[in-house]
DRENROSE-918369 format. One record per residue: residue number from 1; x, z, y of N, C-alpha, C in turn. Coordinates in nm, 3 decimals, padded with zeros to 5 digits. Layout:
BEGIN
@seq: NUM, n_xx: X, n_zz: Z, n_yy: Y, ca_xx: X, ca_zz: Z, ca_yy: Y, c_xx: X, c_zz: Z, c_yy: Y
...
// end
This chain:
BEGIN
@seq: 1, n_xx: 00.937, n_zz: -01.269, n_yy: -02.589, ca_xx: 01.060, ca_zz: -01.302, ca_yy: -02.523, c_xx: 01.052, c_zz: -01.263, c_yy: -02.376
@seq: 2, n_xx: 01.160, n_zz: -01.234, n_yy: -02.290, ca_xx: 01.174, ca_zz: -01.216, ca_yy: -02.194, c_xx: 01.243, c_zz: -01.306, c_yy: -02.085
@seq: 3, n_xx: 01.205, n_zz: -01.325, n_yy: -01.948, ca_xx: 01.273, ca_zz: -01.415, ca_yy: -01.881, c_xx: 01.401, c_zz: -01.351, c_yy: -01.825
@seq: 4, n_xx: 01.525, n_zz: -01.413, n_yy: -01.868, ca_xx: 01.654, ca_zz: -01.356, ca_yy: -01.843, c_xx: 01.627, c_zz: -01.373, c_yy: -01.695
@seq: 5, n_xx: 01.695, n_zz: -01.241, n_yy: -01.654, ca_xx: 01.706, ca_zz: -01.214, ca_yy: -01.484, c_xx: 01.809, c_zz: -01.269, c_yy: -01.416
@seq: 6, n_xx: 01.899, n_zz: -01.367, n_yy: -01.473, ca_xx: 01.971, ca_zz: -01.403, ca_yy: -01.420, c_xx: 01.927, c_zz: -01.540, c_yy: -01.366
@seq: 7, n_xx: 01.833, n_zz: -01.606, n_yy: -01.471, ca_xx: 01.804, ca_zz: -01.738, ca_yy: -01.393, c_xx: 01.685, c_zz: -01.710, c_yy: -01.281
@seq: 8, n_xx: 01.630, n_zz: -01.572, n_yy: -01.257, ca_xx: 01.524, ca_zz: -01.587, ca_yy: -01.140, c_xx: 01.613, c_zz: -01.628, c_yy: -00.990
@seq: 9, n_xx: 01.751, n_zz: -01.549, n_yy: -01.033, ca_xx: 01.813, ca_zz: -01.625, ca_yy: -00.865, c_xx: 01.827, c_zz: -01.767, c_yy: -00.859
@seq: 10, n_xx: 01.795, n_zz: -01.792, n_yy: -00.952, ca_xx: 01.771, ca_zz: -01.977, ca_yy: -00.909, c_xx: 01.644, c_zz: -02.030, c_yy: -00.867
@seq: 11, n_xx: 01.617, n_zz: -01.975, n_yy: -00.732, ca_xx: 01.478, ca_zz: -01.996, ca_yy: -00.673, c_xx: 01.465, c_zz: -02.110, c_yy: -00.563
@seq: 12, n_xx: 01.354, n_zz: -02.150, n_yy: -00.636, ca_xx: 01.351, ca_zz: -02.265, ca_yy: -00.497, c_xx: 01.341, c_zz: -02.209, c_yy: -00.358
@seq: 13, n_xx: 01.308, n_zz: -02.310, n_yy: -00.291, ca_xx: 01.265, ca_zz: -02.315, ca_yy: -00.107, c_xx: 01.183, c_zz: -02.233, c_yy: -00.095
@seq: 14, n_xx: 01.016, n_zz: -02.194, n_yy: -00.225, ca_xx: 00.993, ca_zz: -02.118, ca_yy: -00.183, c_xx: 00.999, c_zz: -02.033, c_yy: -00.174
@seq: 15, n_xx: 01.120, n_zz: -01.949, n_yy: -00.294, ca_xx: 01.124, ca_zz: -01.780, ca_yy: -00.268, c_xx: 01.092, c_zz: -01.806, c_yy: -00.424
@seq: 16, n_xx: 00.993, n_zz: -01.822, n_yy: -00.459, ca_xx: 00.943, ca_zz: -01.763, ca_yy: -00.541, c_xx: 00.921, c_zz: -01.838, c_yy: -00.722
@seq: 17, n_xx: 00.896, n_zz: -01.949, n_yy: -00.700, ca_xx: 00.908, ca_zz: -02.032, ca_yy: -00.807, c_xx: 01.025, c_zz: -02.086, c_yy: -00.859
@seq: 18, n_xx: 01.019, n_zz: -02.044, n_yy: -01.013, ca_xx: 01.157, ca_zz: -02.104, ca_yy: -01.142, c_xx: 01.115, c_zz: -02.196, c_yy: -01.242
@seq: 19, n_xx: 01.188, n_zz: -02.310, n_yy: -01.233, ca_xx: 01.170, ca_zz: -02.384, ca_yy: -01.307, c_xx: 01.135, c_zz: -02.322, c_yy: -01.470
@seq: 20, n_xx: 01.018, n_zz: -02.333, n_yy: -01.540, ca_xx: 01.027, ca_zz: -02.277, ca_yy: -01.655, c_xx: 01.087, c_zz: -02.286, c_yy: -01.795
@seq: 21, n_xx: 01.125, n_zz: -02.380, n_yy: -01.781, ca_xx: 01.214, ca_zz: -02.472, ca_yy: -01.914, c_xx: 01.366, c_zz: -02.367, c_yy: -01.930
@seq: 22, n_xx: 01.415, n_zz: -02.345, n_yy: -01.765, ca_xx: 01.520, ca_zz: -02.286, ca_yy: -01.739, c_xx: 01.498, c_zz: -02.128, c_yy: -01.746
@seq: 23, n_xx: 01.408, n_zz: -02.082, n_yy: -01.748, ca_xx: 01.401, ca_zz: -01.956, ca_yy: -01.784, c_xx: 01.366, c_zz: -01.908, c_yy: -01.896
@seq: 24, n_xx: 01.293, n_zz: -02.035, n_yy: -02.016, ca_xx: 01.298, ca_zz: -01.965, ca_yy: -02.137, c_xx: 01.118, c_zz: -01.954, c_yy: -02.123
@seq: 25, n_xx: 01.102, n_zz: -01.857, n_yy: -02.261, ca_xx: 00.946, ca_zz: -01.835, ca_yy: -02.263, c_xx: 00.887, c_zz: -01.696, c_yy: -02.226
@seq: 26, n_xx: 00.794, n_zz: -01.729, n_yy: -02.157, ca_xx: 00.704, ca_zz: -01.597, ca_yy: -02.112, c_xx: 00.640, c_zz: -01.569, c_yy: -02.166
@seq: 27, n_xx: 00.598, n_zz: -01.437, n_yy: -02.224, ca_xx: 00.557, ca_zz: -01.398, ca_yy: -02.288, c_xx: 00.417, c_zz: -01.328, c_yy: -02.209
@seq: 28, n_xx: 00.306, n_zz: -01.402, n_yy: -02.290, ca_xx: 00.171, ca_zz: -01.392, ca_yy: -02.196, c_xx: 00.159, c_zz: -01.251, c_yy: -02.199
@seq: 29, n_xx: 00.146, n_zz: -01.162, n_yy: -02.250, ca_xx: 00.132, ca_zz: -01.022, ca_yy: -02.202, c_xx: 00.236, c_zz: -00.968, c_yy: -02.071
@seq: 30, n_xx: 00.291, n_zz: -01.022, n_yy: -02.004, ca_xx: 00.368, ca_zz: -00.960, ca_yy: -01.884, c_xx: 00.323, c_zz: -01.084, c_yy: -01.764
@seq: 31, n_xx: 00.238, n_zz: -01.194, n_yy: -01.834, ca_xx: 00.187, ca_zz: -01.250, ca_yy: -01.662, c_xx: 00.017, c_zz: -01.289, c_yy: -01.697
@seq: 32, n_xx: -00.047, n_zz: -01.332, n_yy: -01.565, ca_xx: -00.149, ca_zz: -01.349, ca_yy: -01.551, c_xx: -00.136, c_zz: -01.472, c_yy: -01.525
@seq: 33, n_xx: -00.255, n_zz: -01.570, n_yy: -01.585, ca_xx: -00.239, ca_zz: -01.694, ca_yy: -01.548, c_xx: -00.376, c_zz: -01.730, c_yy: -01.391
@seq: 34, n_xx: -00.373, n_zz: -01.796, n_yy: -01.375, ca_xx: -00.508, ca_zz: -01.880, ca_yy: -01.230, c_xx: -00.563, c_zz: -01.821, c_yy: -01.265
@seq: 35, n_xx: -00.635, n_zz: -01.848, n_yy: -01.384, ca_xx: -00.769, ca_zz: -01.794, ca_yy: -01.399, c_xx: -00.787, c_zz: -01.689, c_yy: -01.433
@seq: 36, n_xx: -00.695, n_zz: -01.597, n_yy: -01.481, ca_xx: -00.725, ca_zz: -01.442, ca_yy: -01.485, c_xx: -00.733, c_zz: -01.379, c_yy: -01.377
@seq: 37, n_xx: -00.639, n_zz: -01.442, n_yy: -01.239, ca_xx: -00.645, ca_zz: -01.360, ca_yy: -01.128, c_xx: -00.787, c_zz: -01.416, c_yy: -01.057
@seq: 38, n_xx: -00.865, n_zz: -01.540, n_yy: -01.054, ca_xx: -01.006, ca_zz: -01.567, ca_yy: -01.038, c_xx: -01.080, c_zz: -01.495, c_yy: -01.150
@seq: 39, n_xx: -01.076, n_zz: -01.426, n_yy: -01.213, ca_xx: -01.162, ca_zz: -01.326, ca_yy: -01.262, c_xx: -01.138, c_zz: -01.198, c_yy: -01.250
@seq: 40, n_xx: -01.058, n_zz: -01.187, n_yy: -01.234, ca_xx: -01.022, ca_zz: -00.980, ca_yy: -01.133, c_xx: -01.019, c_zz: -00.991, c_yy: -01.007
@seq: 41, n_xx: -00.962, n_zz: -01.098, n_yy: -00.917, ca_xx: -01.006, ca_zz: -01.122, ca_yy: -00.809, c_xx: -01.174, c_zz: -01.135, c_yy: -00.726
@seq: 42, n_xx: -01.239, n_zz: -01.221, n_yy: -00.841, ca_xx: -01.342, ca_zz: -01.267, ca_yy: -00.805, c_xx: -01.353, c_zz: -01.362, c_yy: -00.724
@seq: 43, n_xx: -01.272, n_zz: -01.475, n_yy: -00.715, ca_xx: -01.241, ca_zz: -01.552, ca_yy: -00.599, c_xx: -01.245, c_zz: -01.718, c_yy: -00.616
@seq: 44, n_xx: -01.220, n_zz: -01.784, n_yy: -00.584, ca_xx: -01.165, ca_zz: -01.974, ca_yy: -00.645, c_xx: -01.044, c_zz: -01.966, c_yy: -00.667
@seq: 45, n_xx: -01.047, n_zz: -02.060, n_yy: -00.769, ca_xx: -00.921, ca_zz: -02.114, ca_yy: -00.816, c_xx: -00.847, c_zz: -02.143, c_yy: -00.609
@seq: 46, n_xx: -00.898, n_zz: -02.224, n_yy: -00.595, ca_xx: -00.787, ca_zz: -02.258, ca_yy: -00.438, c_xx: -00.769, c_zz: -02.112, c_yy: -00.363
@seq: 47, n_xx: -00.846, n_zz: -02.016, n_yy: -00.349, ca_xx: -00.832, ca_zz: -01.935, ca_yy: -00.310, c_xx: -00.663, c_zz: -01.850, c_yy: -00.420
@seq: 48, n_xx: -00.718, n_zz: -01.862, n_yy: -00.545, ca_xx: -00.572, ca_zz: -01.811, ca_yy: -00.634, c_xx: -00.426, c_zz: -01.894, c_yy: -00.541
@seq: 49, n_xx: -00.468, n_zz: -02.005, n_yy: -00.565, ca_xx: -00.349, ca_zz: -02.091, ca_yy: -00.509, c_xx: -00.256, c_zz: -02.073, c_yy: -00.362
@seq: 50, n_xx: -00.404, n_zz: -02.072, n_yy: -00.285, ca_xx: -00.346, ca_zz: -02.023, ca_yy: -00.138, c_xx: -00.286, c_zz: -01.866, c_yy: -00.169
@seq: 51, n_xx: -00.311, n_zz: -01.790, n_yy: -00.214, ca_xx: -00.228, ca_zz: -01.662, ca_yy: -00.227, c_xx: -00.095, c_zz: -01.693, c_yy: -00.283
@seq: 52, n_xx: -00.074, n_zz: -01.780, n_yy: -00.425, ca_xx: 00.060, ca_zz: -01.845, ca_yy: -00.451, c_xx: 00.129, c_zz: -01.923, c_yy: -00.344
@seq: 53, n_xx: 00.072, n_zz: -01.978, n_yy: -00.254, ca_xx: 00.131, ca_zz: -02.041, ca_yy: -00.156, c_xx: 00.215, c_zz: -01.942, c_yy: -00.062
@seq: 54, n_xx: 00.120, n_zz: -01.841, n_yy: -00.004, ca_xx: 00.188, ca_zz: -01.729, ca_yy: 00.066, c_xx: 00.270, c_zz: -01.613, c_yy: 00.027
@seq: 55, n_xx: 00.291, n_zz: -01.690, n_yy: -00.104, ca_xx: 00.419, ca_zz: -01.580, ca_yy: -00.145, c_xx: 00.398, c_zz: -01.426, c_yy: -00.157
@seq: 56, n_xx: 00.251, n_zz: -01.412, n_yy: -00.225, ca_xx: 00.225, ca_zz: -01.267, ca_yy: -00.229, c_xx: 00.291, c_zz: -01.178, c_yy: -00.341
@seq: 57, n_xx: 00.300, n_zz: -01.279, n_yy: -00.414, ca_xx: 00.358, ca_zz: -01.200, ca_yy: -00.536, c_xx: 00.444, c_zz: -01.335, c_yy: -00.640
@seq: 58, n_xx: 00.557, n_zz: -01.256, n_yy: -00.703, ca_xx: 00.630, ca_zz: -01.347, ca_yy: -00.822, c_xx: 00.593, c_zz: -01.411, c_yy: -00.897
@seq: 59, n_xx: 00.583, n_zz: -01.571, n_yy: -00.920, ca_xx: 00.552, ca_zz: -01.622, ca_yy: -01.016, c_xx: 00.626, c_zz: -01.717, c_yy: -01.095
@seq: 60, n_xx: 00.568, n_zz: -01.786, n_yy: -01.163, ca_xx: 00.669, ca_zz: -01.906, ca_yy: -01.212, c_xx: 00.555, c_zz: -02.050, c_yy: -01.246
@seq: 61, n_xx: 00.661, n_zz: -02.137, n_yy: -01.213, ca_xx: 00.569, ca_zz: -02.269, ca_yy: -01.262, c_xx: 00.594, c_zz: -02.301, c_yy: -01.442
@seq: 62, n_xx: 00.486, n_zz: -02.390, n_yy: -01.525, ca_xx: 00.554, ca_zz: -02.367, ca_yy: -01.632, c_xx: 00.480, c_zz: -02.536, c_yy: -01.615
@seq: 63, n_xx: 00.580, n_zz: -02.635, n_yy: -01.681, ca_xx: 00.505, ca_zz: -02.777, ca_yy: -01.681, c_xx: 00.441, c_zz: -02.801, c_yy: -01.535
@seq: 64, n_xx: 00.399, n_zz: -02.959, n_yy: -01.506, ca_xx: 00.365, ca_zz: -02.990, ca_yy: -01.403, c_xx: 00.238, c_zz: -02.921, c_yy: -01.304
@seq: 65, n_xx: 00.150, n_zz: -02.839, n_yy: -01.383, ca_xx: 00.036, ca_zz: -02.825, ca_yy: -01.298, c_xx: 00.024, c_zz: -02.651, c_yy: -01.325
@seq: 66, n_xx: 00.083, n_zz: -02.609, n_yy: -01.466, ca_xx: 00.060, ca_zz: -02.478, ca_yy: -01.459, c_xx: 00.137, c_zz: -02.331, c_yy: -01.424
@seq: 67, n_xx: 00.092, n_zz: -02.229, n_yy: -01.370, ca_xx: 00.123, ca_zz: -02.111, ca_yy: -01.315, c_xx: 00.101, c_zz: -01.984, c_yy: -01.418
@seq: 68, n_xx: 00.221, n_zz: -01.881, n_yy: -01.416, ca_xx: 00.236, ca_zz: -01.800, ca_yy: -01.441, c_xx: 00.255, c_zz: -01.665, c_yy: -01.351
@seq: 69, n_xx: 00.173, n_zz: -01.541, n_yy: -01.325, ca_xx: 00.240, ca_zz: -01.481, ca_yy: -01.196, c_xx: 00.262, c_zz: -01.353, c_yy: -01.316
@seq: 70, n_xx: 00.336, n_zz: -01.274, n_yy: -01.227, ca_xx: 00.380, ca_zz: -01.192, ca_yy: -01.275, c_xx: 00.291, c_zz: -01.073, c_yy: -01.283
@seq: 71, n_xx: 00.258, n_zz: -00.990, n_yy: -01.373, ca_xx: 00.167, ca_zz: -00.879, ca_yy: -01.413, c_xx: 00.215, c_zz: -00.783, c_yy: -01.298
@seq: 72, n_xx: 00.376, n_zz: -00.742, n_yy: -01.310, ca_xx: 00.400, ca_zz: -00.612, ca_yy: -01.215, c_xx: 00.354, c_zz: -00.651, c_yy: -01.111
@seq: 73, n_xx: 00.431, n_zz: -00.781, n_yy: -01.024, ca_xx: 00.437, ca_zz: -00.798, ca_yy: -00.893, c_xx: 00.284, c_zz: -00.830, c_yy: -00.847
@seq: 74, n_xx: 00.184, n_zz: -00.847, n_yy: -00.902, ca_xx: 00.028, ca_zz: -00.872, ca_yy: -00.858, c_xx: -00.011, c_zz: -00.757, c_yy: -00.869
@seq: 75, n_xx: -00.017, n_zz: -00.667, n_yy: -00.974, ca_xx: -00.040, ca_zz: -00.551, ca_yy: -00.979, c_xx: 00.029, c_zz: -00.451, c_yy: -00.887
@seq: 76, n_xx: 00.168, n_zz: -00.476, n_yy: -00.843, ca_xx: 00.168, ca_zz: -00.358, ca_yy: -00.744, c_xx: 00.133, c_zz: -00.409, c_yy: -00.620
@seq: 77, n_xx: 00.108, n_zz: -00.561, n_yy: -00.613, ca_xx: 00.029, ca_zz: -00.662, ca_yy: -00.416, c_xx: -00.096, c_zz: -00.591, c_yy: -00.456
@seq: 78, n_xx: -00.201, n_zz: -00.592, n_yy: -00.548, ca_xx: -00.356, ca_zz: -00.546, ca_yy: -00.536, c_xx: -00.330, c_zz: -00.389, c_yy: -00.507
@seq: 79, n_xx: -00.246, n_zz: -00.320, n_yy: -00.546, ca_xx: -00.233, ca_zz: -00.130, ca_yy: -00.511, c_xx: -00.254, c_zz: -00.145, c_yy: -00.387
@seq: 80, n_xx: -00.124, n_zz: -00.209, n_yy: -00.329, ca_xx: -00.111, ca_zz: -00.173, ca_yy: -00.196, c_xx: -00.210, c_zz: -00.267, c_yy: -00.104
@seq: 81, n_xx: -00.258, n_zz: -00.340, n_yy: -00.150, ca_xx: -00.379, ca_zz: -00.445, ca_yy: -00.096, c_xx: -00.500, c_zz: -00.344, c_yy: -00.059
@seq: 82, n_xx: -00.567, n_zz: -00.295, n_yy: -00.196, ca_xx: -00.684, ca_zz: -00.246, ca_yy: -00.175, c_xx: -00.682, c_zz: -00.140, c_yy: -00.133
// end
């Protein structure tokens, strides 16, 4: 399934996070979860987080504690990163 593009303009304060209930289901092959980007990163989980904090790239919250980021938008922040 795909997240209809119409509910991403319903973004919070920070830019970047959608309620996930309201967008439907993601389909794990188009995002990376924490811990995949702490294992291509090579980094901490808080370190993952502080990058979600600064709005490096698109993600979504799904339930109270967990994160979804987006495959394109991390993948084209690490191009132009490294």
């Amino acid at each position: 399934m795909r997240i209809d593009e119409n509910v991403i303009e319903k973004l919070d304060d920070a830019g970047f996070e959608v309620n996930a209930n309201a967008a439907g289901a993601v389909s794990e092959s188009r995002c990376y979860t924490v811990e995949d980007l702490q294992s291509i990163l090579m980094i901490s989980k808080s370190s993952v987080y502080a990058l979600l904090k600064k709005k490096e790239f698109r993600w979504i919250r799904v339930g109270r504690s967990g994160y979804r980021i987006s495959r394109k938008s991390f993948d084209e922040w690490l191009d132009h990163t490294a």
